[in-house]
KOLZANU-475755 format. One record per residue (C-alpha): x, y, z negated; residue in three letters; residue number from 1. Coordinates in Angstrom, 3 decimals, decimal comma. Example, Ala and Ser with C-alpha at 12.3 -4.5 7.8 and 13.67 -1.06 7.14 Angstrom:
BEGIN
<x=12,300 | y=-4,500 | z=-7,800 | code=ALA | pos=1>
<x=13,670 | y=-1,060 | z=-7,140 | code=SER | pos=2>
END
This chain:
BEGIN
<x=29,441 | y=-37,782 | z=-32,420 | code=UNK | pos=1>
<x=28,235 | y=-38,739 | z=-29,182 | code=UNK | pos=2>
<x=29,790 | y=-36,101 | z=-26,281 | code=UNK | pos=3>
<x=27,154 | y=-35,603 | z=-23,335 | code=UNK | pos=4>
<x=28,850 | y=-35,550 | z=-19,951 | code=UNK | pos=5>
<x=28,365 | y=-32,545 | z=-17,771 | code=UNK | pos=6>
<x=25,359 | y=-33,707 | z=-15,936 | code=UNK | pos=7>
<x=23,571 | y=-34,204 | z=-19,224 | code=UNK | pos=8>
<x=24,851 | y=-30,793 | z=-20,097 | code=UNK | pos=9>
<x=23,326 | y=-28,779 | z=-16,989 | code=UNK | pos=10>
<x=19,971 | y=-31,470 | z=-17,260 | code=UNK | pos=11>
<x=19,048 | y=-30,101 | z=-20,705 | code=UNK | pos=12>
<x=18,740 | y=-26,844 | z=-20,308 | code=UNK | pos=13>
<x=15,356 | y=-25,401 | z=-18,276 | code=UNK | pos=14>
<x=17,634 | y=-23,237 | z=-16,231 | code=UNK | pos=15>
<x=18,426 | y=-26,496 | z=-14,127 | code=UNK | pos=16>
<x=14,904 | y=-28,386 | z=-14,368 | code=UNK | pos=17>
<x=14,152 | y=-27,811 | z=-11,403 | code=UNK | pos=18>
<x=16,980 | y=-29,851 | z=-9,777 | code=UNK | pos=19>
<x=17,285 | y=-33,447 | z=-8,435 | code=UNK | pos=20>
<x=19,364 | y=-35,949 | z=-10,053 | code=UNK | pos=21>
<x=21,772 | y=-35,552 | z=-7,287 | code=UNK | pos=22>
<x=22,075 | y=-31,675 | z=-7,045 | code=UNK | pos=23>
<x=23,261 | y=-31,543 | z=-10,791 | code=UNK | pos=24>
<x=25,618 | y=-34,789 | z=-10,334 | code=UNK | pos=25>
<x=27,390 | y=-32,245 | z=-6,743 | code=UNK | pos=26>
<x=27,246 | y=-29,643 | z=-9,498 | code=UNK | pos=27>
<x=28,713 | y=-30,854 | z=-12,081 | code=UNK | pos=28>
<x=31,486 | y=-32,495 | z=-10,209 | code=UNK | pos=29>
<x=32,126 | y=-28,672 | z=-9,881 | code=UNK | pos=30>
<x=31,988 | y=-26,811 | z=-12,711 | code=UNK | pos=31>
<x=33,939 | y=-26,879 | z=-16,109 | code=UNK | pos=32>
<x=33,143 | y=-27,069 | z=-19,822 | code=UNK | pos=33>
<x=35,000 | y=-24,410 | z=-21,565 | code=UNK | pos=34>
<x=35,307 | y=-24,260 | z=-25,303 | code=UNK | pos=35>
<x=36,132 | y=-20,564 | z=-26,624 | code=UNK | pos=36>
<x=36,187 | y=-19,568 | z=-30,435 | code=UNK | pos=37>
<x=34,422 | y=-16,947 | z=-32,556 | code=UNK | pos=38>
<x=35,823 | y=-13,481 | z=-31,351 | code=UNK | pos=39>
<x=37,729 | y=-14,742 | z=-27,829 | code=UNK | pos=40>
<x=37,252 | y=-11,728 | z=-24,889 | code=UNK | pos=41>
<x=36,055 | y=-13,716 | z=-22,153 | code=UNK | pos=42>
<x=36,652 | y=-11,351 | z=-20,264 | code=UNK | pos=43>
<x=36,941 | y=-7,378 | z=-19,826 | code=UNK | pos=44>
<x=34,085 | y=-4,080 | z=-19,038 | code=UNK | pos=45>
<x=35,477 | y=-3,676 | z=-15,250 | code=UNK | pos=46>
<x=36,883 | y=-6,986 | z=-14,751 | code=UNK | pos=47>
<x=36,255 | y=-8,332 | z=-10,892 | code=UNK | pos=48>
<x=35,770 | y=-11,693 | z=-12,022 | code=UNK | pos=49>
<x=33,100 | y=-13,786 | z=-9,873 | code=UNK | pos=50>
<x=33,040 | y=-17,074 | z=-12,531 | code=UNK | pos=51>
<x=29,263 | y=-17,741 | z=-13,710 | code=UNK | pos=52>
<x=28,788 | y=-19,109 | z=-17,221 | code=UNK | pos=53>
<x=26,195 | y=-21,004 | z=-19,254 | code=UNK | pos=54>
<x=25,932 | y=-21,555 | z=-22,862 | code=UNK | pos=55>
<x=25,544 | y=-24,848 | z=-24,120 | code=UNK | pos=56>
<x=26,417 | y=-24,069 | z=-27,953 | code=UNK | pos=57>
<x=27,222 | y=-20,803 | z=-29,292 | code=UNK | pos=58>
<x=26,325 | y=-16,984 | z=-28,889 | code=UNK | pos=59>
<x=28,109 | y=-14,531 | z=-26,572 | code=UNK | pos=60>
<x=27,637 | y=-10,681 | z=-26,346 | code=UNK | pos=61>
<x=27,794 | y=-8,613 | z=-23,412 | code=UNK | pos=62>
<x=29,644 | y=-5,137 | z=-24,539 | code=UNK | pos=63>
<x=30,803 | y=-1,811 | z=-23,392 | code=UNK | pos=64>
<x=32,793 | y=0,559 | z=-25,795 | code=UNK | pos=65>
<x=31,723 | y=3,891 | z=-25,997 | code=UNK | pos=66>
<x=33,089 | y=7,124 | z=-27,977 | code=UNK | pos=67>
<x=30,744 | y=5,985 | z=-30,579 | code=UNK | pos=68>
<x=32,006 | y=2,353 | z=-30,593 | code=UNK | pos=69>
<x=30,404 | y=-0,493 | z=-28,763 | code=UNK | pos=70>
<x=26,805 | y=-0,966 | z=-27,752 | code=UNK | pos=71>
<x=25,644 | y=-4,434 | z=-27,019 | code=UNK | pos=72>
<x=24,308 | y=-4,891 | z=-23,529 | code=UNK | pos=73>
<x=22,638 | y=-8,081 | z=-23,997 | code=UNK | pos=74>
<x=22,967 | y=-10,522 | z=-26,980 | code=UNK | pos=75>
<x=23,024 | y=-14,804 | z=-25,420 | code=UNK | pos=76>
<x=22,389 | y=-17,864 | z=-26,801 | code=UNK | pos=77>
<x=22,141 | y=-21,315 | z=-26,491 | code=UNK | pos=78>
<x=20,774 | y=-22,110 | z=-22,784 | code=UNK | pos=79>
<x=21,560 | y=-18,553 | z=-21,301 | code=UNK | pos=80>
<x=23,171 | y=-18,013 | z=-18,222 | code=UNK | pos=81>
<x=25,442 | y=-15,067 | z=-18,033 | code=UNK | pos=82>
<x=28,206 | y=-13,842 | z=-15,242 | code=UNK | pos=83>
<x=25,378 | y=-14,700 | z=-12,267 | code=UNK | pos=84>
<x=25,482 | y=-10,985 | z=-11,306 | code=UNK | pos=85>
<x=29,409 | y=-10,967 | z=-9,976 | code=UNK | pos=86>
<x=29,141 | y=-14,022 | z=-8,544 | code=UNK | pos=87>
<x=26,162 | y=-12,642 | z=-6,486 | code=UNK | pos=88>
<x=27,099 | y=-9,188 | z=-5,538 | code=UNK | pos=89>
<x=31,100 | y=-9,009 | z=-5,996 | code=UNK | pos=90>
<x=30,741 | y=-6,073 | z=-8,305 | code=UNK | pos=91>
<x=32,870 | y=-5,473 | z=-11,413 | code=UNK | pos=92>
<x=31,649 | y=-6,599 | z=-14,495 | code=UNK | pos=93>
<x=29,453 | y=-4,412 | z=-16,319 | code=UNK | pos=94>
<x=31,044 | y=-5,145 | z=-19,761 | code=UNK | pos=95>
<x=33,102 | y=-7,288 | z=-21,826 | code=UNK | pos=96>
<x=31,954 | y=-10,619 | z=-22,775 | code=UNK | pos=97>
<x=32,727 | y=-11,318 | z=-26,063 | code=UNK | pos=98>
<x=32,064 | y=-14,984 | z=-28,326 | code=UNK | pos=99>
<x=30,197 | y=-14,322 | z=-31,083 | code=UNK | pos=100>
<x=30,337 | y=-17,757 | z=-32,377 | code=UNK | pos=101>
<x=32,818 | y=-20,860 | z=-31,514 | code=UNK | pos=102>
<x=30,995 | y=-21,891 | z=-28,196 | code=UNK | pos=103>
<x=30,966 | y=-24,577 | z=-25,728 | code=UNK | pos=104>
<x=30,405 | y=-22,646 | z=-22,271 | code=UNK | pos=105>
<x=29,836 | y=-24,470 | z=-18,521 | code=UNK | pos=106>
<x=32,065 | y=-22,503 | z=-16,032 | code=UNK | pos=107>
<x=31,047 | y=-22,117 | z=-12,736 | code=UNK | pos=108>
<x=33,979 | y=-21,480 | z=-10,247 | code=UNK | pos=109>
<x=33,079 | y=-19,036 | z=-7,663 | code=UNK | pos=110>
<x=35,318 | y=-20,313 | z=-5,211 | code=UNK | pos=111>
<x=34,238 | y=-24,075 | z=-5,508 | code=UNK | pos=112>
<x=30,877 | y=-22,993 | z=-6,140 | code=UNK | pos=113>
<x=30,246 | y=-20,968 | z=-2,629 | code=UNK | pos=114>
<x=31,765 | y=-24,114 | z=-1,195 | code=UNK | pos=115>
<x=29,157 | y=-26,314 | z=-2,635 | code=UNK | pos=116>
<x=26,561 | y=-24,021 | z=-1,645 | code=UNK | pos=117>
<x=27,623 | y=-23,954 | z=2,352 | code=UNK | pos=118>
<x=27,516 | y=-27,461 | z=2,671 | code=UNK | pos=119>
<x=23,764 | y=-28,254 | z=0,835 | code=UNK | pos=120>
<x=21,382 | y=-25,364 | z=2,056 | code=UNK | pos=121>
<x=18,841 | y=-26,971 | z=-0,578 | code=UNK | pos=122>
<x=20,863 | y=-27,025 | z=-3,483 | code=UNK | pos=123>
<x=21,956 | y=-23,157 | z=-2,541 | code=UNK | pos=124>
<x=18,539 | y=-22,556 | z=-2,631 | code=UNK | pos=125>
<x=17,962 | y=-24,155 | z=-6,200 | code=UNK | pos=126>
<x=20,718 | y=-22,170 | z=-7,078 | code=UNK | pos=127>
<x=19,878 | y=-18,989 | z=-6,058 | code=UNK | pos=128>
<x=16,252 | y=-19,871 | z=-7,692 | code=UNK | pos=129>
<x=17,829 | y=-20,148 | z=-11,295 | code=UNK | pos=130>
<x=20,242 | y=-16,574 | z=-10,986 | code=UNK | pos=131>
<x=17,158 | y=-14,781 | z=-9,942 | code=UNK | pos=132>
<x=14,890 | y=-15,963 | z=-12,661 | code=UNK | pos=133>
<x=17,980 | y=-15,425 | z=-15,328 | code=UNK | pos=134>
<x=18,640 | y=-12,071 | z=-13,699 | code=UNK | pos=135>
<x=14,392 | y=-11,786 | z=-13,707 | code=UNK | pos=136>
<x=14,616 | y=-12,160 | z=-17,579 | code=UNK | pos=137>
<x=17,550 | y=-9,779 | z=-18,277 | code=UNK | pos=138>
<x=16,022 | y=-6,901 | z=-16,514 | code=UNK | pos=139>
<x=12,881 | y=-7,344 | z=-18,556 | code=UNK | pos=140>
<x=14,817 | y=-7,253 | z=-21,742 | code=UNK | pos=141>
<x=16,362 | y=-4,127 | z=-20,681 | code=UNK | pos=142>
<x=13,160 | y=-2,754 | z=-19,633 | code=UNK | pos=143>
<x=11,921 | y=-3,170 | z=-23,259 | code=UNK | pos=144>
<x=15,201 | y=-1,435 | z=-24,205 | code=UNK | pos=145>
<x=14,278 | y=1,628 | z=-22,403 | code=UNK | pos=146>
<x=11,130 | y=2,247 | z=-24,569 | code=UNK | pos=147>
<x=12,764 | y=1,416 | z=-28,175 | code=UNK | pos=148>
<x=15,442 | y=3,525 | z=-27,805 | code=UNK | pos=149>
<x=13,704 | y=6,961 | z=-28,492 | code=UNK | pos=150>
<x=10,765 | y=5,946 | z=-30,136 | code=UNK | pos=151>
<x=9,027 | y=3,826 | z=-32,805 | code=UNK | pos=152>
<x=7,720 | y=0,430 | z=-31,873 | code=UNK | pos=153>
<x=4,206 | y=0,524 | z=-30,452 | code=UNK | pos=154>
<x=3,729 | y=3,833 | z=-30,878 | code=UNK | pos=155>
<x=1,321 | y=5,162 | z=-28,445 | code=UNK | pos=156>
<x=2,469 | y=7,209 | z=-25,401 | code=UNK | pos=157>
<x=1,864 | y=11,276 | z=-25,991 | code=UNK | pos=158>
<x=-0,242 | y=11,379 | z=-22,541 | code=UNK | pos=159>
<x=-1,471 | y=9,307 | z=-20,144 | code=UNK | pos=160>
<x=-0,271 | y=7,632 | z=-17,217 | code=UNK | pos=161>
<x=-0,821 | y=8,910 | z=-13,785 | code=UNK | pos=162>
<x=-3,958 | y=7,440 | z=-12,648 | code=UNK | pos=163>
<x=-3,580 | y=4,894 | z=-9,580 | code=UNK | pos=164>
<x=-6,229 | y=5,694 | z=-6,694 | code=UNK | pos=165>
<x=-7,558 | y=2,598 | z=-4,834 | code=UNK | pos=166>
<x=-6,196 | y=1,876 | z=-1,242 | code=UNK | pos=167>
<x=-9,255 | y=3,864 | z=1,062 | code=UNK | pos=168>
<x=-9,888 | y=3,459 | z=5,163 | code=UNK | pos=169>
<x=-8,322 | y=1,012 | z=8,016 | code=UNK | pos=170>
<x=-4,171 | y=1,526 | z=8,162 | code=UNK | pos=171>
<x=-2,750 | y=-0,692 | z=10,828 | code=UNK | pos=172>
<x=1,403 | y=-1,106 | z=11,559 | code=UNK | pos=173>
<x=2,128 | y=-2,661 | z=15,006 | code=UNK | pos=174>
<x=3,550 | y=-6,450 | z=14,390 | code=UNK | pos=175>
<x=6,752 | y=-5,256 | z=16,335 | code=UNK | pos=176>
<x=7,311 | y=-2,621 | z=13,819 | code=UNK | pos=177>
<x=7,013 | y=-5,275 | z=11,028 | code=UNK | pos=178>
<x=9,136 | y=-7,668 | z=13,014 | code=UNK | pos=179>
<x=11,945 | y=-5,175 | z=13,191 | code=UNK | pos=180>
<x=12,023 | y=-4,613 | z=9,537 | code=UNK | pos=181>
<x=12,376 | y=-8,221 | z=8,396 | code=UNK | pos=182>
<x=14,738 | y=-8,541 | z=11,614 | code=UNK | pos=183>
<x=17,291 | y=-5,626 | z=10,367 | code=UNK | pos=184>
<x=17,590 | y=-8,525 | z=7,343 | code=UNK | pos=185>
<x=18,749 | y=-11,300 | z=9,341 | code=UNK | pos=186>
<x=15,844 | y=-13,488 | z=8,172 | code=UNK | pos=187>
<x=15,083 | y=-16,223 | z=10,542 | code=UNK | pos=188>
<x=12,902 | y=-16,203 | z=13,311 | code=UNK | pos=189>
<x=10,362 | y=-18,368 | z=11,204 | code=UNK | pos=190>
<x=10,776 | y=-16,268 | z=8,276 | code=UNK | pos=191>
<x=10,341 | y=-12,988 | z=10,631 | code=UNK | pos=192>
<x=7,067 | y=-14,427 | z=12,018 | code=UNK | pos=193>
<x=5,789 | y=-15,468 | z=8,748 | code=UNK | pos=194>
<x=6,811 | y=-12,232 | z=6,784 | code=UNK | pos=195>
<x=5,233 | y=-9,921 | z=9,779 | code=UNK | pos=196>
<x=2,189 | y=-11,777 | z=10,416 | code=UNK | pos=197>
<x=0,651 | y=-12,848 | z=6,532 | code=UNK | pos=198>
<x=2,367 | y=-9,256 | z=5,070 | code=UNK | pos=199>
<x=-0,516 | y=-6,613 | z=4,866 | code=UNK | pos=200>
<x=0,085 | y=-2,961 | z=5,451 | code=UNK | pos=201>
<x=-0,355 | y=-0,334 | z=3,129 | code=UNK | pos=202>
<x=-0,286 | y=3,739 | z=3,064 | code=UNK | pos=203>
<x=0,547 | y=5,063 | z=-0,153 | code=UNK | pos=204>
<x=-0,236 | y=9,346 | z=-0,926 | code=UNK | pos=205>
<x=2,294 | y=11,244 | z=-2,182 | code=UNK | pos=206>
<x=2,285 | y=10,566 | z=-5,856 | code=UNK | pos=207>
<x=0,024 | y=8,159 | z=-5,610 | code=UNK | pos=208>
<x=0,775 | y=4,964 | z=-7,997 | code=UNK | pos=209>
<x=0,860 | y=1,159 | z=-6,671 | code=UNK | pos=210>
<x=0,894 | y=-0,297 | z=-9,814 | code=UNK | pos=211>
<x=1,026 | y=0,305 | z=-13,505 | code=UNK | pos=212>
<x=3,285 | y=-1,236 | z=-16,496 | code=UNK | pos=213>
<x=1,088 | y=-3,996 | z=-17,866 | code=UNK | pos=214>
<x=-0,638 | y=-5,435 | z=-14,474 | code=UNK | pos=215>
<x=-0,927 | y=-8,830 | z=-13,496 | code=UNK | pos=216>
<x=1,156 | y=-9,170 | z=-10,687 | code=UNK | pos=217>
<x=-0,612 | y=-10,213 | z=-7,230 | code=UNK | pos=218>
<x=2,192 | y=-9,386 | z=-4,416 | code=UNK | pos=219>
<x=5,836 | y=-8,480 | z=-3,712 | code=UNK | pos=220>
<x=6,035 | y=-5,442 | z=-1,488 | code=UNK | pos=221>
<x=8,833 | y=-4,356 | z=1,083 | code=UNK | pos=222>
<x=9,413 | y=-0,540 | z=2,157 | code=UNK | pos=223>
<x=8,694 | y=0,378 | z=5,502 | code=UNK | pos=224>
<x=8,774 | y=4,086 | z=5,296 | code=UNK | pos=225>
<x=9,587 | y=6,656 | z=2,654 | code=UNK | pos=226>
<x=10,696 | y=6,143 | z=-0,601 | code=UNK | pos=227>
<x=9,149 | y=4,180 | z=-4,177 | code=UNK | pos=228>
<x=10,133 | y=4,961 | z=-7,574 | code=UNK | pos=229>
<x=10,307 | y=2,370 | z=-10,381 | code=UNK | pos=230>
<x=9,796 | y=4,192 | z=-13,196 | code=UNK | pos=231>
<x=8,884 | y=3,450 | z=-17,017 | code=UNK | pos=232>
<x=6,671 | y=6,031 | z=-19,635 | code=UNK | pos=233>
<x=8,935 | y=5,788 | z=-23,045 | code=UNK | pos=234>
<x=6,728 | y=7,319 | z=-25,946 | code=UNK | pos=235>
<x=8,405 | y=10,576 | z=-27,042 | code=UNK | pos=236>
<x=10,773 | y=10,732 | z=-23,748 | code=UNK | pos=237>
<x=8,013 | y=10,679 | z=-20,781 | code=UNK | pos=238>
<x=8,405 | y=9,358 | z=-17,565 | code=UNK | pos=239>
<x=11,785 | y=8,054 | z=-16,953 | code=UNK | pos=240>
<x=12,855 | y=7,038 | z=-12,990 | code=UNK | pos=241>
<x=14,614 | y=3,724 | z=-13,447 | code=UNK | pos=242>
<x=15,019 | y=3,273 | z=-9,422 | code=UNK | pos=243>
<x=14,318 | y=4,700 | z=-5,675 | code=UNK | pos=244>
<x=13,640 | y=2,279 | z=-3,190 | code=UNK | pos=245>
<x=13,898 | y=3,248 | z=0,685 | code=UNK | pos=246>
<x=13,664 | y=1,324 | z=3,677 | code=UNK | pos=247>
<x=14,085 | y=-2,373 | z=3,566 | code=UNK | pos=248>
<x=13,764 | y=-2,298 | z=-0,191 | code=UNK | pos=249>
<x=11,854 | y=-4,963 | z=-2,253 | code=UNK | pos=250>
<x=9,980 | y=-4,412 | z=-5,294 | code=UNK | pos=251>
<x=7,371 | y=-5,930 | z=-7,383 | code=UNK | pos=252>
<x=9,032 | y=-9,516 | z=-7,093 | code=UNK | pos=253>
<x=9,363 | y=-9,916 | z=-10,955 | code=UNK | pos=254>
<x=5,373 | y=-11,037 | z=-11,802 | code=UNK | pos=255>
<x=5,526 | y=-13,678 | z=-9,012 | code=UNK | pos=256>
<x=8,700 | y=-15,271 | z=-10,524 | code=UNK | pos=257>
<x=7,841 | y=-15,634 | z=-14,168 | code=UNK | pos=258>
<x=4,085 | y=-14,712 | z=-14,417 | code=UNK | pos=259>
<x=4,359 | y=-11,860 | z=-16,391 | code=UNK | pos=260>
<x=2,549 | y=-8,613 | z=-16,509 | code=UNK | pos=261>
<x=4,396 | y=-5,813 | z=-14,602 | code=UNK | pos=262>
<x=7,395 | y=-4,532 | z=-16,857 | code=UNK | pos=263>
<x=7,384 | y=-0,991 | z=-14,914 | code=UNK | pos=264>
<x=5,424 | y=1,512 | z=-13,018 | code=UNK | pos=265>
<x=6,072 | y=2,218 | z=-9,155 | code=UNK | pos=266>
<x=4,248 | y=5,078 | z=-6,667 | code=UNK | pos=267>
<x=5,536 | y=7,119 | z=-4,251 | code=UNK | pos=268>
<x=7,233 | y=10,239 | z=-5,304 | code=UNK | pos=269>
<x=6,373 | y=14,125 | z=-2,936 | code=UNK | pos=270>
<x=6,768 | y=12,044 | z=0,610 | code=UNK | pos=271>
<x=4,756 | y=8,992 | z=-0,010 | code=UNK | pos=272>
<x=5,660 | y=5,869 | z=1,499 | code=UNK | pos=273>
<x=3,954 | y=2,722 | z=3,646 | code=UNK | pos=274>
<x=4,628 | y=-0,655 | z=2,468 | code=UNK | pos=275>
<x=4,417 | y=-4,218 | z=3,368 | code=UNK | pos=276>
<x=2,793 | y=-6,012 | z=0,858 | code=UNK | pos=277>
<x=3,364 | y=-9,712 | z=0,814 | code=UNK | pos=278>
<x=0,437 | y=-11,975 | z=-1,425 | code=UNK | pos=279>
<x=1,457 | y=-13,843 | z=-4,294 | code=UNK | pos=280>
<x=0,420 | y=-16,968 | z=-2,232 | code=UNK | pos=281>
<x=2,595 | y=-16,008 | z=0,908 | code=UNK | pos=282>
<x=5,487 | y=-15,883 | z=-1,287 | code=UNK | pos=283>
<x=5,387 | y=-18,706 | z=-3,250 | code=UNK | pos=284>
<x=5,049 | y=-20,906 | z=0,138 | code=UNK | pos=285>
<x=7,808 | y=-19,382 | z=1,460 | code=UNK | pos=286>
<x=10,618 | y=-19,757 | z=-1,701 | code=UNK | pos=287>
<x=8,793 | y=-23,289 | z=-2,450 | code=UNK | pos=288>
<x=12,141 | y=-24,829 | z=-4,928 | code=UNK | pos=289>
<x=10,575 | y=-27,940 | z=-3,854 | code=UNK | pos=290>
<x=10,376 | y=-27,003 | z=0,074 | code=UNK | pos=291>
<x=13,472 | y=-25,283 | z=1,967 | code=UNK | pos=292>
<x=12,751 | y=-22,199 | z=1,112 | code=UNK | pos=293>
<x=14,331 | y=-19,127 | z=2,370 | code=UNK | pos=294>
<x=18,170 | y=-18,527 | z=0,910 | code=UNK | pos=295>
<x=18,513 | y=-15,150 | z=3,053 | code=UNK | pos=296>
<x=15,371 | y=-13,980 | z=1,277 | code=UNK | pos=297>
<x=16,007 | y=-15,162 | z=-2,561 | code=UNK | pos=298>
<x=19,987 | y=-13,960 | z=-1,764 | code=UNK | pos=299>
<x=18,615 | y=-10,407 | z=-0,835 | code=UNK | pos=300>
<x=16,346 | y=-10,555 | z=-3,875 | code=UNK | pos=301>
<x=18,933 | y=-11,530 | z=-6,227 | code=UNK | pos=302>
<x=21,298 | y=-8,891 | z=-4,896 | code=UNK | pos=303>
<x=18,512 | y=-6,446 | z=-5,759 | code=UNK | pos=304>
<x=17,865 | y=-7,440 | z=-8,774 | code=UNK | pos=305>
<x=21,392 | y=-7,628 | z=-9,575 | code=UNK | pos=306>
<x=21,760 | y=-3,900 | z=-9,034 | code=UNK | pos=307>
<x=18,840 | y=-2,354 | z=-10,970 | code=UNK | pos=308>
<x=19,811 | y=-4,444 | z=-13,965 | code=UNK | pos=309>
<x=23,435 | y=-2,910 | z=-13,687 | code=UNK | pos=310>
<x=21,608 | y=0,439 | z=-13,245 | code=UNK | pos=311>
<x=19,666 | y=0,050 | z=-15,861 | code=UNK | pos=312>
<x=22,405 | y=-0,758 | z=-17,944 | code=UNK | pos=313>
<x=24,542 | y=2,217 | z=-17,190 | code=UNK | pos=314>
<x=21,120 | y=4,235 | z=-17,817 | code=UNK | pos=315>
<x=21,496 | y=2,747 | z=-21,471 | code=UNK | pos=316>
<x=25,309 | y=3,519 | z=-21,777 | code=UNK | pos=317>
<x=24,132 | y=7,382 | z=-20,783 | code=UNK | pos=318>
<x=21,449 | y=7,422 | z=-23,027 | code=UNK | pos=319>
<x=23,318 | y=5,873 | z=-26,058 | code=UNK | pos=320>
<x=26,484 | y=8,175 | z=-25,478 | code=UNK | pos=321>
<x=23,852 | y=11,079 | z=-25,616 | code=UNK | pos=322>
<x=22,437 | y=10,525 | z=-28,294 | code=UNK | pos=323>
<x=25,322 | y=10,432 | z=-30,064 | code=UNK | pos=324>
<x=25,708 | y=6,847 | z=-30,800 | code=UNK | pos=325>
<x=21,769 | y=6,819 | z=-31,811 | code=UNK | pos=326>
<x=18,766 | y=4,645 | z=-30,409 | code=UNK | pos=327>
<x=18,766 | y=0,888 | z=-29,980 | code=UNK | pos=328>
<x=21,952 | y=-1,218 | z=-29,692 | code=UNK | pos=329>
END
């Protein structure tokens, strides 16, 4: 049987389609093809492990072990990217890989792989790009976990959800405030003046919603002031806070990457909040894969990402452990 070299391996999967020919031969001068079988621990719940892997045959399970034996995290095939998260925020991992089936895994080194990424800004970029939209796709899996786990499927919430009132009268932030806020980020002077000048502002009443589960997605926002809650209605449960956002804070991020509805409510909790709310438009110019796009913004996006979906995950843990080993898994 014909073997593919590694550059075939990385090329075939959509993760990487977005590459050149030359950023996947850099990368796959610096990665390594792994082959682990059925029931290997790839590595431990805790471990501070930074390697990135993708799957290029097999099945691998993300686990924790609980007094009520393990619950399954996230279940990988063929094509999946796993790992991303500790290579992107240096936390430990938030359970034990395990190999499901014998498996032929690409290993990305963190060391050689931060080295790659220093000396080709666009290829970091790319990079970055393909973590966010795997991280992107996890976190909508594990929204959908959220409302399974006390209810039947599609069974209709018990009361409605709070009704969103539309945006009323002028609100106007000085630039310099804006400035400062993308500034405190260490964006770049271009990415400060775009950010501040095409982001429009927006004053948001205590309890007031800015978007709904289910909504087509039409910008990315950024907190200026006050706090947001992410939150998700599970039938039978109610309204369950999934995430507070403060200062500096982006949310909303998630439509614009894989053009899906919104997986989650936000609004403004008792204080309400003022936002900068950046148009789908502005931010597809400015994290163009096929421009240089912004790496300080799609690293800071990543990083957030990376921490609601370990959130989320430890909600899950909670939730399964109190239910005495009940509910999805």
């Amino acid at each position: 049987m014909f073997a593919l070299d590694t550059s075939d391996r990385l090329r075939r999967w959509a993760s990487f389609a977005h590459f050149t020919d030359g950023q996947i031969a850099h990368l796959a001068a610096k990665v390594e093809v792994q082959h682990h079988a059925a029931g290997t621990e790839l590595f431990p719940a805790g471990s501070e492990t930074r390697q990135a892997y993708l799957i290029d045959r097999g099945k691998v399970t993300i686990e924790r072990q609980t007094p009520y034996g393990l619950y399954a995290l996230a279940e990988l095939d063929a094509g999946d990217l796993f790992g991303e998260s500790g290579f992107i925020d240096q936390q430990p991992r938030s359970g034990a890989a395990h190999i499901l089936e014998d498996a032929e895994l690409v290993c990305f080194d963190p060391e050689a792989l931060t080295e790659l990424m220093e000396q080709d800004q666009r290829l970091s970029v790319a990079l970055y790009w393909c973590f966010w939209k795997s991280l992107a796709n996890k976190l909508r899996t594990t929204n959908s976990k959220l409302s399974q786990f006390f209810s039947e499927a599609g069974k209709p919430p018990t009361s409605p959800p709070p009704f969103r009132k539309d945006p009323s009268g002028e609100f106007r932030i000085d630039l310099a405030a804006k400035r400062k806020l993308f500034q405190e980020q260490k964006l770049s002077a271009l990415e400060i003046n775009f950010l501040a000048s095409l982001s429009r502002e927006q004053k948001v009443a205590p309890g007031e919603v800015i978007f709904h589960e289910g909504d087509v997605g039409d910008a990315m926002y950024v907190v200026l002031d006050g706090r947001v809650m992410i939150s998700k209605y599970i039938p039978g449960a109610g309204e369950e806070a999934l995430a507070f956002l403060e200062r500096g804070d982006y949310f909303g991020e998630m439509a614009l990457i894989d053009q899906q509805p919104r997986s989650a409510d936000a609004k403004a909790p008792e204080e309400g909040a003022v936002l900068l709310a950046i148009p789908r438009e502005v931010v597809e110019g400015l994290l163009d894969i096929h421009k240089l796009s912004s790496p300080r913004l799609l690293k800071i996006l990543c990083n957030l990402i990376a921490e609601r979906l370990r959130e989320l995950n430890e909600k899950l843990i909670t939730w399964f452990i109190f239910s005495g080993g009940g509910g999805t898994h």
